[in-house]
matplotlib code that plots the C-alpha trace (Angstrom):
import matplotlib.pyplot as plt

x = [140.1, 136.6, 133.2, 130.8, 127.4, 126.1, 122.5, 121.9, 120.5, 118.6, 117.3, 118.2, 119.5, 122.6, 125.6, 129.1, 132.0, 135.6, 137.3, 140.9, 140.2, 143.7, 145.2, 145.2, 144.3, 140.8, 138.4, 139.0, 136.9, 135.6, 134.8, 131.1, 130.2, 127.2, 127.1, 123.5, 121.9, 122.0, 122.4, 124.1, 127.7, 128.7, 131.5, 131.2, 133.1, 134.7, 136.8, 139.7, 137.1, 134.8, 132.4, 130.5, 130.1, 128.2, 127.2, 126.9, 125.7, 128.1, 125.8, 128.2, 131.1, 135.1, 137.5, 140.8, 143.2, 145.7, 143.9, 140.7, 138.1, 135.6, 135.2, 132.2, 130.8, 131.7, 130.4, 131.0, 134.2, 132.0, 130.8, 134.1, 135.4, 132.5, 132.4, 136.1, 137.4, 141.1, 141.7, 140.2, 143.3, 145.4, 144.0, 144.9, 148.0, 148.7, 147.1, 149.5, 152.9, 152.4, 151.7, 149.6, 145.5, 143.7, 140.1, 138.4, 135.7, 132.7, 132.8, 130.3, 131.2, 134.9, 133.6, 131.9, 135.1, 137.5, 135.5, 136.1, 139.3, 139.6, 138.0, 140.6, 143.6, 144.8, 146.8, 145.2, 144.5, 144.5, 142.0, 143.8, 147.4, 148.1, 144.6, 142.9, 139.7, 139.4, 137.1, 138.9, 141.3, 144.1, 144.7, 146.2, 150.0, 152.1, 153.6, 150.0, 148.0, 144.5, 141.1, 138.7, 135.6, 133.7, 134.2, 136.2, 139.6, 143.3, 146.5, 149.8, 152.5, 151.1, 153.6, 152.2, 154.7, 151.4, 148.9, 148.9, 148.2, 145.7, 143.4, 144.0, 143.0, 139.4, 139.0, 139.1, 136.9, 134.1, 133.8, 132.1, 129.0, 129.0, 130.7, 132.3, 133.9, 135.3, 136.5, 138.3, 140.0, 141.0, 142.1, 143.8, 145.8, 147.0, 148.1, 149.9, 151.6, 153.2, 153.9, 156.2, 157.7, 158.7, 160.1, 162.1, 163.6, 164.0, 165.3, 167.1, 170.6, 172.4, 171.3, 168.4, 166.1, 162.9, 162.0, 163.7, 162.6, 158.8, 159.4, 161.2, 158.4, 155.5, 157.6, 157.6, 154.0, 152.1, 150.4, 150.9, 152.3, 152.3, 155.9, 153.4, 153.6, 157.3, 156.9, 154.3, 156.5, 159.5, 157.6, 156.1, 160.3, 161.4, 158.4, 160.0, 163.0, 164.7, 166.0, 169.7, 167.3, 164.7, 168.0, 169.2, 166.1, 167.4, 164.0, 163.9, 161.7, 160.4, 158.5, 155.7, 155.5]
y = [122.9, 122.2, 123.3, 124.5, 125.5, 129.4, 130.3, 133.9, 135.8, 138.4, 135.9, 132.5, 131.0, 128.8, 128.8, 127.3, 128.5, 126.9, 127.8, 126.4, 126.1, 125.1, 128.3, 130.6, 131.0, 131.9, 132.9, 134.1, 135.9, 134.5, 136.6, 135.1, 136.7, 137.4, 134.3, 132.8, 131.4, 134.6, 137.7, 139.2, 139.5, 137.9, 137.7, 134.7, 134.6, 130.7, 129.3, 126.4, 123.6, 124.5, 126.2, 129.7, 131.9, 134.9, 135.2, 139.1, 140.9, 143.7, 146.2, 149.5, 150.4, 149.9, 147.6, 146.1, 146.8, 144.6, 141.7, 142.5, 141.4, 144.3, 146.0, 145.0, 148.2, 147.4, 149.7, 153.7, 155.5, 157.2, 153.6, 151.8, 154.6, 155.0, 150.4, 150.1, 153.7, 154.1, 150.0, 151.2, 153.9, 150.6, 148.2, 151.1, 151.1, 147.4, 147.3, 150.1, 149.0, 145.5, 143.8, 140.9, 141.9, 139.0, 139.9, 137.2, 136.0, 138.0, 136.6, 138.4, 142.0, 141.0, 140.5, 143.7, 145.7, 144.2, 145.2, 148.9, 148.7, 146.9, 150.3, 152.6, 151.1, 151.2, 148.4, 144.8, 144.5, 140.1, 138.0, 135.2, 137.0, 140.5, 139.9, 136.9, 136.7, 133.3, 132.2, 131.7, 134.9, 132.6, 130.6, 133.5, 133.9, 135.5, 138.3, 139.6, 142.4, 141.2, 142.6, 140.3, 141.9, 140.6, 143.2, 145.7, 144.9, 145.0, 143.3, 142.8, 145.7, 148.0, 150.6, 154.2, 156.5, 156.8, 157.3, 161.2, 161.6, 158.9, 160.5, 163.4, 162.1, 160.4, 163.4, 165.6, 162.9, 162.4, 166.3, 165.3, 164.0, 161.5, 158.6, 157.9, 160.9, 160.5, 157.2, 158.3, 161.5, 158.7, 156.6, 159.4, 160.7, 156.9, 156.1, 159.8, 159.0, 155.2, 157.9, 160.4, 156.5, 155.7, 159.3, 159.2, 156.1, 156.5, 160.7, 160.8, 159.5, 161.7, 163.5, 165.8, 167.9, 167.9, 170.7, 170.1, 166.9, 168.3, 170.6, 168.0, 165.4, 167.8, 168.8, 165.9, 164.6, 167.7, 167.1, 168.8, 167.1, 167.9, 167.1, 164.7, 162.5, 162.3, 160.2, 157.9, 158.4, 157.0, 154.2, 153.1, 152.9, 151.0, 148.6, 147.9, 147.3, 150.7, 151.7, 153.3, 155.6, 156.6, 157.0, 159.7, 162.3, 164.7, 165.2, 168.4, 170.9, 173.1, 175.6, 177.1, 173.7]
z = [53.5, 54.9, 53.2, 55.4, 55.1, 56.1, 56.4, 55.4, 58.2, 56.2, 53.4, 55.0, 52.2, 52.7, 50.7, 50.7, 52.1, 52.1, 55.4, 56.9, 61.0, 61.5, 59.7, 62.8, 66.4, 68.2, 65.8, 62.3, 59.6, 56.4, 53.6, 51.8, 48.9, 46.8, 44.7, 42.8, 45.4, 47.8, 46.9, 50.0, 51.1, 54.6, 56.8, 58.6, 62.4, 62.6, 65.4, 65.0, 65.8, 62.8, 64.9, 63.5, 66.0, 64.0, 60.7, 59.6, 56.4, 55.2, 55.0, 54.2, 51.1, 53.0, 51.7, 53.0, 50.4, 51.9, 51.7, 49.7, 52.6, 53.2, 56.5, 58.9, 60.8, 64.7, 67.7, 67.1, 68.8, 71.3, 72.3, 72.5, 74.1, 77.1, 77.2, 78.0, 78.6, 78.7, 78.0, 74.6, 74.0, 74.8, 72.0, 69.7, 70.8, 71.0, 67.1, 65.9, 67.4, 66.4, 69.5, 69.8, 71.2, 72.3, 73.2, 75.2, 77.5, 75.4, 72.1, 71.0, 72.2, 71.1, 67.4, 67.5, 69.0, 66.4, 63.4, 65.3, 65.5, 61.8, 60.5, 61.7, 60.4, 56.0, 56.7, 57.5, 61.3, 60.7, 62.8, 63.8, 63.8, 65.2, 66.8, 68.5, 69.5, 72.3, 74.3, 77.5, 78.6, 80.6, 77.0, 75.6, 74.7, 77.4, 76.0, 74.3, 75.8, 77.0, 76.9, 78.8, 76.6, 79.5, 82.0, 79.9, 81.7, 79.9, 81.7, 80.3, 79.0, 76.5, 75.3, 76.0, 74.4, 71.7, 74.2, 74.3, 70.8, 70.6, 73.3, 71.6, 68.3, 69.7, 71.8, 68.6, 66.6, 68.7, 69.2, 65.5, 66.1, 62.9, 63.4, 60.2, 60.1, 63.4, 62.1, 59.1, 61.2, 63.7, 60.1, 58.4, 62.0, 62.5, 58.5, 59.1, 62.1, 60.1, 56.9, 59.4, 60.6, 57.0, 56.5, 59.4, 58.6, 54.8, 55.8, 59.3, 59.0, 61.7, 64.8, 65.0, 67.2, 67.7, 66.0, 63.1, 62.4, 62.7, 60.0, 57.6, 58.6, 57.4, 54.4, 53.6, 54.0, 54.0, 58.2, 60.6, 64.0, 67.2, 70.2, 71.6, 68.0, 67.7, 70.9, 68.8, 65.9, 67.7, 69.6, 66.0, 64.9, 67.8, 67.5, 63.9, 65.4, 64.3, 67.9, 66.4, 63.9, 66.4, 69.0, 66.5, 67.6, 69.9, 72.5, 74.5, 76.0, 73.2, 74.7, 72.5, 70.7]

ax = plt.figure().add_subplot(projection="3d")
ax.plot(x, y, z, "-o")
ax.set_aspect("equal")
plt.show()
């Protein structure tokens, strides 16, 4: 562990933090909090050579209950969607089927667009895991799906079975014009879609249609879903390595649907 010194940038007080550079890739997020010598809580943006590359007061109410480390406010879903347009839909997906996202080249637009995509996830999106945030775009892993932050450009494989109901889901958000409720919609339609995963795997042990499965999935959880999420629903099960159970749903044309 290494102690490092942070100057507050709304009182510019310093105060301690312990941080571990070697514990993950690219940059990772350190939590600060209010202690005696300044009052304000900060998440602090450090790289593996010890380096702080921003230093930002929390300044709204969301906590990570998977790891305890509050939420930093990032650009709204209107903005992320009109900066990197359809590579945005991607990250989403990358994030939700648990493929690595490295953003690079922009630093500091990178930071901003992970606390974003932080925001619309109940379970932890991890800094320095799931996602890495480098400096230099050709350092990341092979098999990750890139966002050079730069110039708003994606390359590698993204899978897009989820992509229908994602646009669908930040169409239907920003139609709101208040961000945070667009975020939670976004939050609550994402946390539903890994619910009707868990039900499918915990429920479905022999073959079943479509529209069967849509009625025993909102049975079970109360939301409504649409055909287009039983092909996010089954993308989430395969990405968990549950290929046989998600193999089991019959898919067909169900006109009307």
């Amino acid at each position: 562990m290494v102690t490092m010194r942070v100057e507050c940038p709304v009182c510019k007080k310093e105060k301690k933090i312990e941080i571990d550079p070697t514990s993950a890739k690219g940059i990772v997020c350190y939590l600060a909090p209010a202690d005696k010598v300044c009052e304000h809580i900060l998440l602090v943006f450090v790289d593996e050579k010890g380096n702080i590359h921003r230093v930002q007061r929390l300044d709204h109410i969301g906590v990570d209950t998977a790891v305890g480390i509050p939420r930093a406010r990032g650009m709204s879903l209107r903005g992320a969607m009109k900066v990197f347009g359809p590579v945005f839909t991607d990250m989403i997906s990358a994030v939700l089927l648990g493929k690595t996202l490295v953003l690079c080249d922009d630093v500091d637009v990178a930071i901003t667009v992970y606390n974003t995509l932080a925001r619309l996830f109940t379970t932890s999106v991890s800094l320095g895991e799931n996602v890495l945030i480098i400096e230099d775009c050709t350092q990341a892993p092979d098999d990750a799906y890139v966002v050079n932050c730069r110039y708003a450009i994606g390359r590698g494989d993204v899978d897009t079975s989820a992509h229908k109901s994602l646009e669908r889901y930040l169409r239907e958000a920003i139609a709101v014009n208040d961000n945070e409720a667009a975020v939670m919609f976004v939050r609550q339609r994402l946390s539903g879609l890994q619910r009707a995963a868990d039900v499918v795997s915990e429920k479905v042990e022999a073959r079943i249609n479509v529209k069967n499965l849509i009625a025993m999935i909102e049975q079970e959880t109360g939301i409504t879903f649409k055909y287009d999420d039983i092909h996010a629903i089954l993308a989430l099960l395969r990405s968990r390595g549950q290929t046989e159970r998600a193999d089991l749903v019959q898919m067909g044309d169900l006109n009307g649907f």
